[in-house]
Backbone as CSV, one residue per row, in Angstrom:
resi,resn,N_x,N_y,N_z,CA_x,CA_y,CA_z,C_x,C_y,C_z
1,UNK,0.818,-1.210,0.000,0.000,0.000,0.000,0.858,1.270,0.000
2,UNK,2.186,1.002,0.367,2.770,2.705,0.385,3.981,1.918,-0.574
3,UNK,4.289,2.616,-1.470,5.506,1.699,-2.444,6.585,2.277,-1.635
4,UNK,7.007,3.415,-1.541,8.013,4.307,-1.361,8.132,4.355,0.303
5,UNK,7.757,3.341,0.981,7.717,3.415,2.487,9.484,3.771,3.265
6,UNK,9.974,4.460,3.748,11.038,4.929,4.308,11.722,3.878,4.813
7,UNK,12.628,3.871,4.681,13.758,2.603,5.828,13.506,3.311,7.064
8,UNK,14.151,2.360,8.272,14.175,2.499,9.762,15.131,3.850,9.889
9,UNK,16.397,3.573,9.171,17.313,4.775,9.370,17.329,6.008,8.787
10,UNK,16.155,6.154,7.880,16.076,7.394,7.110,15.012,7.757,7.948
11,UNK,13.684,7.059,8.141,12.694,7.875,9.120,13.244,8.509,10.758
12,UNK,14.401,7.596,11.256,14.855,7.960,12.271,15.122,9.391,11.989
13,UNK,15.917,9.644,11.206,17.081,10.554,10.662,15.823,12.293,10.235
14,UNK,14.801,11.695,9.581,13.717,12.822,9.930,12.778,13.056,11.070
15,UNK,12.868,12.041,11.484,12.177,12.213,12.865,13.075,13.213,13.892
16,UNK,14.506,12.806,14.165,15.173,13.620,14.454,15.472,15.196,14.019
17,UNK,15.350,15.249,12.852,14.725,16.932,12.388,13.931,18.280,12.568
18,UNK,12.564,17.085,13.076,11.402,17.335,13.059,11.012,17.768,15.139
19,UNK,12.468,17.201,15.870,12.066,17.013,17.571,11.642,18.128,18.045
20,UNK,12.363,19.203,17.889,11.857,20.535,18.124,10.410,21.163,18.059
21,UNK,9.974,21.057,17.125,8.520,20.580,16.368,7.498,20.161,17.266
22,UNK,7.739,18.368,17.304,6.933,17.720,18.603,7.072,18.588,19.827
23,UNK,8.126,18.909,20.413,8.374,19.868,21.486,7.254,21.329,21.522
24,UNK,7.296,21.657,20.465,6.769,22.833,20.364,4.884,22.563,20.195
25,UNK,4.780,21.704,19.313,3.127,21.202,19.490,2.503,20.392,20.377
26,UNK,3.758,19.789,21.534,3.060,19.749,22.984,2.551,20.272,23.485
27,UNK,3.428,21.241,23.757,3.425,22.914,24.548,2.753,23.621,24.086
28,UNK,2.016,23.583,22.721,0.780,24.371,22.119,-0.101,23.397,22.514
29,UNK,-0.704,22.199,22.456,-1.822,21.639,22.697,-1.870,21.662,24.564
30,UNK,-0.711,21.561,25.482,-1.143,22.059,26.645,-1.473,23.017,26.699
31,UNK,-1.435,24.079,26.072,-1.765,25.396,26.281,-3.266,25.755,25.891
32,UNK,-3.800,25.093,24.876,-4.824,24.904,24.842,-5.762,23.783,25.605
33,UNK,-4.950,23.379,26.316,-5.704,22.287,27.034,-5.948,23.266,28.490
34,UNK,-4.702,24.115,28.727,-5.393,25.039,29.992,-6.098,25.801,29.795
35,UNK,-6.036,26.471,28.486,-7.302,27.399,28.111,-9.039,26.552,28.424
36,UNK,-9.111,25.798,27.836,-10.174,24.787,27.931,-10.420,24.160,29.292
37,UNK,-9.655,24.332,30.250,-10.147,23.602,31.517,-10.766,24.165,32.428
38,UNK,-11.272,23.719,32.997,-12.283,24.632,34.011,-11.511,24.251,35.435
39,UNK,-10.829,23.432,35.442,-10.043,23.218,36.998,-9.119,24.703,36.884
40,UNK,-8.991,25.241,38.190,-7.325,25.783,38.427,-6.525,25.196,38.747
41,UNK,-6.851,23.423,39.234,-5.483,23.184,40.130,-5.031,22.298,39.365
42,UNK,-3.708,22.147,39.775,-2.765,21.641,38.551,-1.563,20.300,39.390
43,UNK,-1.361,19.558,38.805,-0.439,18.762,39.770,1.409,18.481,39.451
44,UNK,2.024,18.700,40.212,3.490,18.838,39.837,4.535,17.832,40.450
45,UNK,5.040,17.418,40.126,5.931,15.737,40.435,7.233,16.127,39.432
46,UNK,8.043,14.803,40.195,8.792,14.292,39.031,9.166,12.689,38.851
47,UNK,9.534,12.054,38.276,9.623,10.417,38.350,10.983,10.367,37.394
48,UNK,11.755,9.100,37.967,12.928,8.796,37.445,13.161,8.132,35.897
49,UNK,13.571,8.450,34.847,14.137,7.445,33.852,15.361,6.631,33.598
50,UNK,15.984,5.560,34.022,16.667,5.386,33.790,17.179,5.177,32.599
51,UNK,18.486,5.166,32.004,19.495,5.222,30.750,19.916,3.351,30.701
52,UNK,19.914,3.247,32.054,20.990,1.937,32.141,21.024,1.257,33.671
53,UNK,20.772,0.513,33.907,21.260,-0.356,35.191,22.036,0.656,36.087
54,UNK,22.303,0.324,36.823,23.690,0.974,37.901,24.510,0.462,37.371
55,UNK,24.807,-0.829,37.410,26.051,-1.946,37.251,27.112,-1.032,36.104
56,UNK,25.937,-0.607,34.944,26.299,-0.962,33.295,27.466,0.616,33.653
57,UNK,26.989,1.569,34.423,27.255,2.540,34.238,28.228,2.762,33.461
58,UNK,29.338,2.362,33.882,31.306,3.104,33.188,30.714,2.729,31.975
59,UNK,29.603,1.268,30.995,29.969,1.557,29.970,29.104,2.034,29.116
60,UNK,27.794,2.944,29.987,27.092,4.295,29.146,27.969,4.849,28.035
61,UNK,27.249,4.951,27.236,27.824,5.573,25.790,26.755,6.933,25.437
62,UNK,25.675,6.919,25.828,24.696,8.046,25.579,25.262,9.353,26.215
63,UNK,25.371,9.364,27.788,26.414,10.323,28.412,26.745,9.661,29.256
64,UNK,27.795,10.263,30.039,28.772,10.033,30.487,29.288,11.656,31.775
65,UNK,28.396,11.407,32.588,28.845,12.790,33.762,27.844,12.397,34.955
66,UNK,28.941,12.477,36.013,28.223,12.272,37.536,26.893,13.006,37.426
67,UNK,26.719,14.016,37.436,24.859,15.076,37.333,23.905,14.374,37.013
68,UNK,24.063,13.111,35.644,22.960,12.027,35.776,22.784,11.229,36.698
69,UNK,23.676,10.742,37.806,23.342,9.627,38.767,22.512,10.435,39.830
70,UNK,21.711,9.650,40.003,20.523,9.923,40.923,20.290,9.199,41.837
71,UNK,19.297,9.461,42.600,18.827,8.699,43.694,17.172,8.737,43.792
72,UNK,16.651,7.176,44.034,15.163,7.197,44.224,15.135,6.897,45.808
73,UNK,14.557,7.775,46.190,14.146,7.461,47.689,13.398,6.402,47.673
74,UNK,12.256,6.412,46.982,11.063,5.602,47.388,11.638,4.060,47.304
75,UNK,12.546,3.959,46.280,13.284,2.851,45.865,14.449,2.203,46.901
76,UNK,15.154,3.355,47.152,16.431,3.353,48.170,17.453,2.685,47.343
77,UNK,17.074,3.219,46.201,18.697,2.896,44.968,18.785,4.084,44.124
78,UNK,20.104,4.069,43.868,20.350,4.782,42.991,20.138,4.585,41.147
79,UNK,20.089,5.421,40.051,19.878,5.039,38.848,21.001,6.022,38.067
80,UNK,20.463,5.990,36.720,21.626,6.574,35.940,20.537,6.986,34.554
81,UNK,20.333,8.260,34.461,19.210,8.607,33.593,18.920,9.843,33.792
82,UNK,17.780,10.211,33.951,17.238,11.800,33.871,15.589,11.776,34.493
83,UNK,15.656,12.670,35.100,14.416,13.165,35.851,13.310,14.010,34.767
84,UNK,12.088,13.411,34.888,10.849,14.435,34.112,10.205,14.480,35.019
85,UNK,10.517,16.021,35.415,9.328,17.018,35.284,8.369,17.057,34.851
86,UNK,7.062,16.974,35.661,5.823,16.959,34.565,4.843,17.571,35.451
87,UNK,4.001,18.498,34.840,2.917,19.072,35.597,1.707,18.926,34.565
88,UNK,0.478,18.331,35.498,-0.602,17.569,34.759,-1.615,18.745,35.502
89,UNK,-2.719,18.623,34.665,-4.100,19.017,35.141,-4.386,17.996,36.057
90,UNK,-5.582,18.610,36.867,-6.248,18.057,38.077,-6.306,16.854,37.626
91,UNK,-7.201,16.374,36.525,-7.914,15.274,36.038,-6.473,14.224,35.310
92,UNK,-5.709,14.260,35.359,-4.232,13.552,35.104,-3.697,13.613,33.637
93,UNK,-3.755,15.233,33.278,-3.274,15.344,31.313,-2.297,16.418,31.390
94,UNK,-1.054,15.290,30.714,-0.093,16.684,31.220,0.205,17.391,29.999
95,UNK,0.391,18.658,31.055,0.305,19.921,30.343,1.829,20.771,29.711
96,UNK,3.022,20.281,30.984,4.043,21.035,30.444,4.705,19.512,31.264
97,UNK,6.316,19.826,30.855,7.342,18.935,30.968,8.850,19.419,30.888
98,UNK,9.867,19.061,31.446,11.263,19.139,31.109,12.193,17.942,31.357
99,UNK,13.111,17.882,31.172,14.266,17.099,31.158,15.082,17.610,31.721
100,UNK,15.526,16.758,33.354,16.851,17.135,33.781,17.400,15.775,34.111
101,UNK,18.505,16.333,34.763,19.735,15.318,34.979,19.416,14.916,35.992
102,UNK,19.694,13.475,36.671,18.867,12.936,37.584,19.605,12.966,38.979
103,UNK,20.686,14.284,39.508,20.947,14.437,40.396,20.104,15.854,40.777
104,UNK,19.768,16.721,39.458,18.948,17.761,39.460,17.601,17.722,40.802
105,UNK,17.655,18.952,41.662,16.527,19.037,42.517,15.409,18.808,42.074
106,UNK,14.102,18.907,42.815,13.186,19.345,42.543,12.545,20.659,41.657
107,UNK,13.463,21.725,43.140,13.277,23.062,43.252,13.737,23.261,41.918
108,UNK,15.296,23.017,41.389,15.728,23.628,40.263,14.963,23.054,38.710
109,UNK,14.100,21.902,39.413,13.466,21.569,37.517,12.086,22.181,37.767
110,UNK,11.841,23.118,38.898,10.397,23.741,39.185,10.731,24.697,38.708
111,UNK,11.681,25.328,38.348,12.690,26.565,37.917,12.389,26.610,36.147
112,UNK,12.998,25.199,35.990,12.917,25.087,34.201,11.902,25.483,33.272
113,UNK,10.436,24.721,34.512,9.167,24.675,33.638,9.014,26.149,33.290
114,UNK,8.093,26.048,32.077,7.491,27.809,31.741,6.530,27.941,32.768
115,UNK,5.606,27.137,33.402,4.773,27.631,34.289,3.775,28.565,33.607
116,UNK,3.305,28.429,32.406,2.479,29.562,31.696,0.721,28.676,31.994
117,UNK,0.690,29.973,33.502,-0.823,29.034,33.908,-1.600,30.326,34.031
118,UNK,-2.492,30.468,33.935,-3.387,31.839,34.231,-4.122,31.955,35.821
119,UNK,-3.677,33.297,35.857,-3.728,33.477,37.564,-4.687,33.292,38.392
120,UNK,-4.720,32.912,39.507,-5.094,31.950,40.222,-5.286,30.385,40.701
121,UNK,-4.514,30.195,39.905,-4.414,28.493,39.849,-3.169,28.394,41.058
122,UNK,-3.820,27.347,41.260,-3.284,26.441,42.558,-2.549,25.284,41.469
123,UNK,-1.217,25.030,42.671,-0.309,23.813,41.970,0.173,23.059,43.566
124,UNK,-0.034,22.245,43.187,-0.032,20.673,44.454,1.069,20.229,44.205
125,UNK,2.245,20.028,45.013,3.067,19.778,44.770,3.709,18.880,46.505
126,UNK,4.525,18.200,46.056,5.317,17.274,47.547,6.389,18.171,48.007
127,UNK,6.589,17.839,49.841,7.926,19.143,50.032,8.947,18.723,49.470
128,UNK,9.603,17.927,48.444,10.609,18.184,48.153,10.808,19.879,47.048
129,UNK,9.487,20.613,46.820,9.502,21.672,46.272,9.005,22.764,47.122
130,UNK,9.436,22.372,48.370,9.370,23.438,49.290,10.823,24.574,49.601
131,UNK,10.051,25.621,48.995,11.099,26.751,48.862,10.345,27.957,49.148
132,UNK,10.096,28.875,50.089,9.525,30.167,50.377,9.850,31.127,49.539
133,UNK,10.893,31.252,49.022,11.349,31.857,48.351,10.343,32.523,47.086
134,UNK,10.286,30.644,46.472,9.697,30.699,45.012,8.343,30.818,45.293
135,UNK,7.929,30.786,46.134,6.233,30.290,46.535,5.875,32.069,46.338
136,UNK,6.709,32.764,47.210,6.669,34.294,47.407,6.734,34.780,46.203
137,UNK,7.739,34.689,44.918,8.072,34.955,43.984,6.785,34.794,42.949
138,UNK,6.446,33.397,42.732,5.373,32.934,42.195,4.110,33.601,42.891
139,UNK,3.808,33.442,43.485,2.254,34.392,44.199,2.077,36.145,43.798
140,UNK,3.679,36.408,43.716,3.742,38.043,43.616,3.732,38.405,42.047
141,UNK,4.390,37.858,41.332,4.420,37.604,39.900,3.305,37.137,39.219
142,UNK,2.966,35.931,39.089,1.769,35.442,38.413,0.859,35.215,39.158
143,UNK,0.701,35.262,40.469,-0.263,35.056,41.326,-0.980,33.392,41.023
144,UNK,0.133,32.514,40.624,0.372,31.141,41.332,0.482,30.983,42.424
145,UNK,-0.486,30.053,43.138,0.134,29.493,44.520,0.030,28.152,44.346
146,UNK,1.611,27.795,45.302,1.767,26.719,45.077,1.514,26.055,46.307
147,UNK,1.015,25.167,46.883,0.385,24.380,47.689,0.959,22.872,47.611
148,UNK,2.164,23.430,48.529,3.386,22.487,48.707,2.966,21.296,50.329
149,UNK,3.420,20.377,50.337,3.562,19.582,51.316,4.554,20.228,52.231
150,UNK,3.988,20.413,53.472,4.410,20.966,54.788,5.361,20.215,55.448
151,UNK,6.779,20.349,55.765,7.319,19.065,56.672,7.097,19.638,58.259
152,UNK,7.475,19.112,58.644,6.961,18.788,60.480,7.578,19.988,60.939
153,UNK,8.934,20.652,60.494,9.513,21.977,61.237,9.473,22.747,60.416
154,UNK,8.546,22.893,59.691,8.106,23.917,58.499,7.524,25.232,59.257
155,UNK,8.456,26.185,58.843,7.704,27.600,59.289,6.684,28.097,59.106
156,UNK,5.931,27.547,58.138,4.282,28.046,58.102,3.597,26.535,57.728
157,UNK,3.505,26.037,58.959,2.444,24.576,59.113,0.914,25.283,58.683
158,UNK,0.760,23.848,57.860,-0.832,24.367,57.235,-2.042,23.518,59.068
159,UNK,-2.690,23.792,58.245,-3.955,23.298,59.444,-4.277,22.419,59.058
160,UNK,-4.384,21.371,59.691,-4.602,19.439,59.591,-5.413,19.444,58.803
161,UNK,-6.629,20.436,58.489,-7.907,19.877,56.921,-7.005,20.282,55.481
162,UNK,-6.168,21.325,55.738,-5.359,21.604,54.668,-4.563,20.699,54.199
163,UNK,-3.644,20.543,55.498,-2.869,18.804,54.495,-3.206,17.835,54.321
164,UNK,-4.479,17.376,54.909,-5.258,16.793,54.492,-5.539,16.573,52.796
165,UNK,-6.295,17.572,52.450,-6.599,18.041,51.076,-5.704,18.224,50.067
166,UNK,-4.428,18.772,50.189,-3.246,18.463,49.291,-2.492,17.442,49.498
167,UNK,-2.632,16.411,50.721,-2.501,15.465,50.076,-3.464,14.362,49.480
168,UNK,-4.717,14.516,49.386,-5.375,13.564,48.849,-5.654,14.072,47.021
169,UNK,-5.044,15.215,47.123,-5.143,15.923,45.595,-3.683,15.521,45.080
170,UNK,-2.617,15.324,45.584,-1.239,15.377,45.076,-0.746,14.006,44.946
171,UNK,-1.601,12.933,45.385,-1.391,11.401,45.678,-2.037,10.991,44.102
172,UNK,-3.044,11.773,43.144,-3.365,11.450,42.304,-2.316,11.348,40.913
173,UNK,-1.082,12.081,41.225,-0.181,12.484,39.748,0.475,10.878,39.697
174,UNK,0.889,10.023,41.113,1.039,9.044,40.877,0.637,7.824,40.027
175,UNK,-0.701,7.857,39.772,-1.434,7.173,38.483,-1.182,7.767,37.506
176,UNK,-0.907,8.904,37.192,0.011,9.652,35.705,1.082,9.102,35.256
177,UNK,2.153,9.037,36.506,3.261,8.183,36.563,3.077,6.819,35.871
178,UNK,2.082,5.985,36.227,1.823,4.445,35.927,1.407,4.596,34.562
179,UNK,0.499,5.224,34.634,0.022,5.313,33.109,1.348,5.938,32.023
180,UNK,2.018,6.994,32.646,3.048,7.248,31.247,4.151,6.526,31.207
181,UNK,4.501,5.719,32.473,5.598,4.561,32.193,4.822,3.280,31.695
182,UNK,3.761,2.946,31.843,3.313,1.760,31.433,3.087,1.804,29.574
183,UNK,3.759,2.552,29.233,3.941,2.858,27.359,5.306,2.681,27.011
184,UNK,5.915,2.980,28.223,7.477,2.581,27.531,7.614,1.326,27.385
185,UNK,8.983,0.811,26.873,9.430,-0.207,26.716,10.560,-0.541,28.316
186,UNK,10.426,-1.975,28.059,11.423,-2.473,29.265,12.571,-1.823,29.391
187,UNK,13.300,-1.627,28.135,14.349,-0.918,27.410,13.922,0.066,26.461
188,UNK,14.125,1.147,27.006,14.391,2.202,25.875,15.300,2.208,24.879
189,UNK,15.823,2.133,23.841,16.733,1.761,22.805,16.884,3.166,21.904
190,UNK,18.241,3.651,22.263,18.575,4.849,21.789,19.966,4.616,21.040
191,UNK,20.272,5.152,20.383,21.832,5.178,19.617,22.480,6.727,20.626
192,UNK,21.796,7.804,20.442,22.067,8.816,21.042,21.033,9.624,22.128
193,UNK,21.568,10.396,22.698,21.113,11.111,24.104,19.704,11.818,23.378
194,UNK,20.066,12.310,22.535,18.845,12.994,22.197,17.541,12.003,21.549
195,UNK,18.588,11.495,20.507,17.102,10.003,20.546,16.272,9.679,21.749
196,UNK,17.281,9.187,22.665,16.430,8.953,24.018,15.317,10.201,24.443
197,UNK,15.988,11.278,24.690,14.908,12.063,24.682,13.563,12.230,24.018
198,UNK,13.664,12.020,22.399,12.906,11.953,21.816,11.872,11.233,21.930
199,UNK,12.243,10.037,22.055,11.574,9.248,22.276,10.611,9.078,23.684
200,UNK,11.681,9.503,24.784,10.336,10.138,25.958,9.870,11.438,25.710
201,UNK,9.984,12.198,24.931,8.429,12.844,25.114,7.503,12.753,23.929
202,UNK,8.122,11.531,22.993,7.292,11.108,22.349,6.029,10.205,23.027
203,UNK,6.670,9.387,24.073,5.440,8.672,24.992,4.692,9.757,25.736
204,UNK,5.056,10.659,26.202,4.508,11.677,27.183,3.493,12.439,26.275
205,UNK,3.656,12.650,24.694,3.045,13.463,24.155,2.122,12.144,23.703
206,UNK,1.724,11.598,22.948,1.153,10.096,23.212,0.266,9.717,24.584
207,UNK,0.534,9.957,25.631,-0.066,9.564,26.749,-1.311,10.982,27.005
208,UNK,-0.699,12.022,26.215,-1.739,13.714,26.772,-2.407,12.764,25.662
209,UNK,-2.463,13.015,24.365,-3.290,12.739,23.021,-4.487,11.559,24.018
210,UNK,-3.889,10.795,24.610,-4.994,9.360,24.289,-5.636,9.949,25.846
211,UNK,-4.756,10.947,26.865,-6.260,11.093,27.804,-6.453,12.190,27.791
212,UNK,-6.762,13.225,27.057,-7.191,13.974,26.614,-8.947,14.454,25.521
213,UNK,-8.029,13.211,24.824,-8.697,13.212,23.481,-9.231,11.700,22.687
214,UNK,-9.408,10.700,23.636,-9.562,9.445,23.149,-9.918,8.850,24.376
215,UNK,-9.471,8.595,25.828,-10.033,7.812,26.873,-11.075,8.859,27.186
């Protein structure tokens, strides 16, 4: 049915052309996806990718620099890969995304995002993105508030119905998580760093499309 169908290495080779592109018509269809929503509140995480085993590390060929080794708490191991950033609507469709290095903070990939939300929206987030700083910054500027998880010697403790409520709102991005890793492969299979990339936010952009616009 298609005579002229592309080889594996020539479609790669335009697909790679074209990444910027996908990048850019994410970030336009979230943008219209916040225009269109009637929630303000928004949910903000990040979850680990690994590149490679621990073991394999020395013989990574994609990169090669301590800033990717990371650590999963929840796990209590370390990995070798890159952290996404992802901030979803209430209802679990994400809206914006970045790529960092998987020793990268929280705080500093809360930094990366554009954050282009219209004012008054609330963002739910865990204390590892507890920073007064930015909360102050963000509230005074765009009049975002971010509605961070409180730790126990936190200078402004919320009131027990409050953490209550962000956390039964911020426990939901975790099924985002399941759902946008449950599209990858066991192995991601990249020749280069940026392939890899490509290819995750090719699933991420894939995962908005089908709950968005199809589930």
């Amino acid at each position: 049915l298609i005579p002229r169908m592309l080889e594996k290495s020539r479609f790669n080779r335009r697909l790679h052309h074209v990444s910027m592109l996908i990048n850019d018509l994410f970030h336009q269809v979230g943008m219209a996806l916040k225009e269109i929503s009637e929630n303000t509140e928004y949910l903000l995480d990040s979850f680990p990718v690994p590149i490679c085993d621990n073991i394999r590390i020395f013989n990574a060929k994609l990169i090669q620099s301590k800033e990717y080794r990371g650590y999963i708490a929840s796990k209590k191991r370390y990995f070798y890969g890159v952290r996404v950033q992802l901030l979803t609507t209430k209802t679990g469709i994400p809206v914006e995304f970045v790529f960092m290095p998987a020793s990268a903070t929280d705080i500093r990939g809360l930094s990366a995002l554009p954050l282009n939300l219209p004012p008054g929206t609330q963002v739910y987030a865990d204390s590892a993105y507890l920073d007064y700083t930015v909360e102050d910054d963000l509230i005074e500027t765009s009049q975002i508030s971010m509605q961070v998880m409180r730790k126990s010697n936190s200078k402004r403790l919320d009131a027990p119905w409050t953490q209550y409520i962000k956390q039964s709102i911020r426990h939901y991005i975790e099924t985002v998580f399941s759902g946008v890793t449950s599209c990858f492969q066991k192995s991601i299979h990249a020749v280069t760093y940026e392939g890899f990339l490509l290819k995750l936010q090719a699933f991420i952009f894939a995962y908005t499309l089908q709950q968005a616009f199809i589930d």
